[in-house]
C-alpha positions, 0 to 999 in steps of 0.5 A: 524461513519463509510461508511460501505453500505449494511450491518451494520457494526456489521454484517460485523465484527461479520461474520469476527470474526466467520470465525477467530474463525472457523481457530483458538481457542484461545483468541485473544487480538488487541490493537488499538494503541495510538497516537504519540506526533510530539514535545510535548504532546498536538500536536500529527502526526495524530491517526490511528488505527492499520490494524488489530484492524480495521479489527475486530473492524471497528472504528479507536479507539484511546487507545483500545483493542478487545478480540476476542473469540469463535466467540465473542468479548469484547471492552476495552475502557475508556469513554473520560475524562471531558478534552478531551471533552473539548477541543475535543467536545462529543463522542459516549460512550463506551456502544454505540461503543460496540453496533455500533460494535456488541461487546457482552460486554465492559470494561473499560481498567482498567480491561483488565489485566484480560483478558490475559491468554493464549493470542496471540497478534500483535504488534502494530507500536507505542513504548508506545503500544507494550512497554504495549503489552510486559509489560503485556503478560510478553513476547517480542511484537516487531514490529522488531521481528520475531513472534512466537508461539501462536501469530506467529499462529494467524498472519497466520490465519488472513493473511488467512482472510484479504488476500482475500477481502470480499464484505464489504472489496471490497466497501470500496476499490472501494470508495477509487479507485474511489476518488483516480482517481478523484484526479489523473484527478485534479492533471493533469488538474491543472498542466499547471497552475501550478507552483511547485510540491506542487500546484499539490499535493494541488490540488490532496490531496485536493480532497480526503479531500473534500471525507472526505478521507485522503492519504493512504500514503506519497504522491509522486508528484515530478519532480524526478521521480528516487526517488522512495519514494520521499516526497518533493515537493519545485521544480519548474515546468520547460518544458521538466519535468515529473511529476510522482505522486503516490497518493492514498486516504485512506476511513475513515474506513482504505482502501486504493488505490495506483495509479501511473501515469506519465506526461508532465509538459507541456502536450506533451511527448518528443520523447525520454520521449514517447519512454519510457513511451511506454514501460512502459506501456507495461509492465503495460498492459502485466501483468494485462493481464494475472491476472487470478486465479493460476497465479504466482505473481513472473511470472508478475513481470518477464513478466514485467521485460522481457517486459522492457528489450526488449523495451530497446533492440529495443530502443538500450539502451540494448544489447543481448536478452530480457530473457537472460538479464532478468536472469542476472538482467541488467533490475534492472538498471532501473527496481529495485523494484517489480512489485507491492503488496498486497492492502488492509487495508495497502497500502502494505496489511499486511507488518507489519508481514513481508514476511509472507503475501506477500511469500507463505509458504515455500518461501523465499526472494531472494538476487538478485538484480532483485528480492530482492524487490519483496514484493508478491511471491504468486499465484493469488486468487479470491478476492486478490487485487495487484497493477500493477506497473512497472517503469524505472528510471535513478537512480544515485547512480546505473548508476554511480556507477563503478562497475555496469558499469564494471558489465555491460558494455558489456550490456549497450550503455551508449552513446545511453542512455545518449540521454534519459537524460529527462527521470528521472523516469516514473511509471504507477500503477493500482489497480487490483482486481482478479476475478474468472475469470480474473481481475477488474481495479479499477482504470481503468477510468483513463487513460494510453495511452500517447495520453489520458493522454496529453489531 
């Protein structure tokens, strides 16, 4: 039922509850959410449950709803109907969940409505559930609209909860890394003999499904490692290509991993290729250096930004000095996205509540070109897990578009880059946990250096 360990899974969602009722009062409602038809009703995209319903209920329930007060909670859920048996097979009944759950009472859904006053919520990503939230509460409960009030409060003392990990939390994220890195090694192993982008991705998905695990998101396997979220995978395998793949696996109870690496379709590095995955992994390194308790998450993505530029510079792509450049975003070219994010429940912890998990109160996002996608500006606490990702990409909508190259032509030797046509696009990303003091790589067997990752 679930891959909690050393303590019962009640115990680990009663001790989360208790801490939620010591920073806010008043009753809380969290629906799971329902599943979405792909073409007609009876073939639906995969059920998960919502990330904030999980973190207090445990299970991924489908059609349920959790009150959450004093310290206390009570399950909303309807036994299977004869139908859903049929075709499904038997599941535990709403009286065993509440017990596997801890919860102190248990309701059918029918009787949920009685329960509301005075409530806060969370939307929940699918339209037929927050159209109910809305309905019911008699107040917008949009995942597109900013969060006021009494649920704008609730958002902030849960982010204040799931933004350090407990050690429930932490096992399961290792669970997930550790298969994560297993699948990332069968990706590389199988690349030699394989012949598309999709062989690849078979073989690394299939390792997380053999964990009883799924993907934590879309994956990236892919030739064009310039399309920063591409999700096809028909192109074929040719020498001289790089393979970037960003795979992570996803346990049963909702955690997820997010690793990015980068390789030689034929198992060697071309100079030019080896002469940028160096810099990348510069930057990788640099920054997971300086992960400590206090540091600014801002700061490493400027350190990785800056680390970037001076490669470039040395490898005469760039001109100037690395700092100066940095300040007028020339790194963006190729350097466009953040650093990284939070991990958790989501692949990007908490993205659902916008900028309010990721941004220190009082901080707001920047309009910068270098800066517009950073998703985490907060220092760095003990328990907080980050990914490390920088990259370089050669993005064609941004390097020839004309006014980026007036913009920058003093810049930029766009001769001298044309000779590093075979570098699309290259990312290197760890998961990485911040201890008291320092950090913890959870996904640190896996290799980074050019020469490991070629054998």
């Amino acid at each position: 039922m679930n891959s909690y360990s050393n303590h019962s899974l009640a115990d680990i969602l009663g001790d989360r509850r208790r801490r939620l009722a010591e920073i806010f009062a008043a009753p809380v409602i969290l629906w799971s959410g329902r599943r979405s038809p792909r073409n007609f009703a009876a073939n639906t995209f995969p059920f998960r449950a919502s990330s904030h319903f999980l973190y207090f209920a445990g299970l991924s329930l489908e059609n349920a709803a959790i009150c959450l007060e004093a310290g206390q909670l009570t399950l909303f859920i309807d036994d299977p109907s004869p139908s859903y048996t049929l075709w499904h097979g038997e599941t535990l009944s709403k009286e065993d969940i509440a017990q596997n759950i801890g919860a102190d009472a248990v309701f059918p859904m029918a009787e949920l409505p009685a329960h509301l006053a005075g409530v806060a919520t969370i939307p929940v990503q699918d339209a037929a559930t927050w159209t109910e939230q809305t309905q019911l509460l008699d107040r917008w409960v949009l995942p597109e609209r900013p969060l006021e009030g009494i649920d704008l409060e609730l958002a902030k003392a849960i982010i204040s909860l799931r933004l350090v990990h407990d050690a429930s939390a932490l096992a399961e994220l290792r669970k997930a890394a550790a298969v994560t890195v297993a699948a990332h090694k069968a990706g590389m192993a199988t690349t030699m003999n394989a012949k598309t982008e999709a062989d690849i991705r078979a073989a690394m998905e299939s390792v997380m499904i053999a964990e009883n695990m799924s993907c934590a998101y879309a994956s990236i396997v892919t030739t064009h490692g310039e399309v920063l979220h591409n999700d096809r995978y028909y192109n074929t395998l040719k020498p001289g290509d790089l393979i970037l793949a960003d795979v992570g696996a996803e346990t049963a109870t909702g955690w997820a991993s997010d690793v990015t690496r980068t390789w030689a379709v034929t198992g060697k590095f071309s100079s030019t290729q080896r002469d940028i995955y160096d810099i990348v992994l510069a930057a990788h390194d640099a920054c997971i250096a300086k992960v400590y308790p206090g540091v600014e998450y801002r700061d490493l993505h400027f350190l990785a930004a800056t680390t970037i530029a001076e490669g470039l510079v040395n490898l005469g792509i760039l001109h100037g000095n690395a700092e100066d450049l940095v300040e007028k975003d020339v790194h963006a070219l190729f350097f466009p996205h953040g650093v990284g994010h939070l991990l958790g429940l989501d692949v990007h912890d908490m993205e659902d509540l916008g900028d309010l998990a990721g941004y220190e109160p009082g901080r707001t996002r920047s309009d910068r070109f270098g800066l517009g996608y950073l998703r985490l500006d907060r220092p760095l606490r003990p328990g907080m897990l980050v990914t490390i990702e920088p990259g370089f990409y050669q993005v064609p909508a941004i390097l020839n578009n004309s006014e980026v190259r007036t913009a920058y032509r003093d810049a930029v030797n766009w001769e001298r880059l044309a000779q590093f046509a075979d570098v699309r696009g290259i990312r290197i990303e760890d998961d990485v946990l911040v201890m008291d003091t320092g950090s913890e790589v959870l996904t640190g067997d896996l290799p980074t250096k050019a020469e490991d990752i070629e054998q």
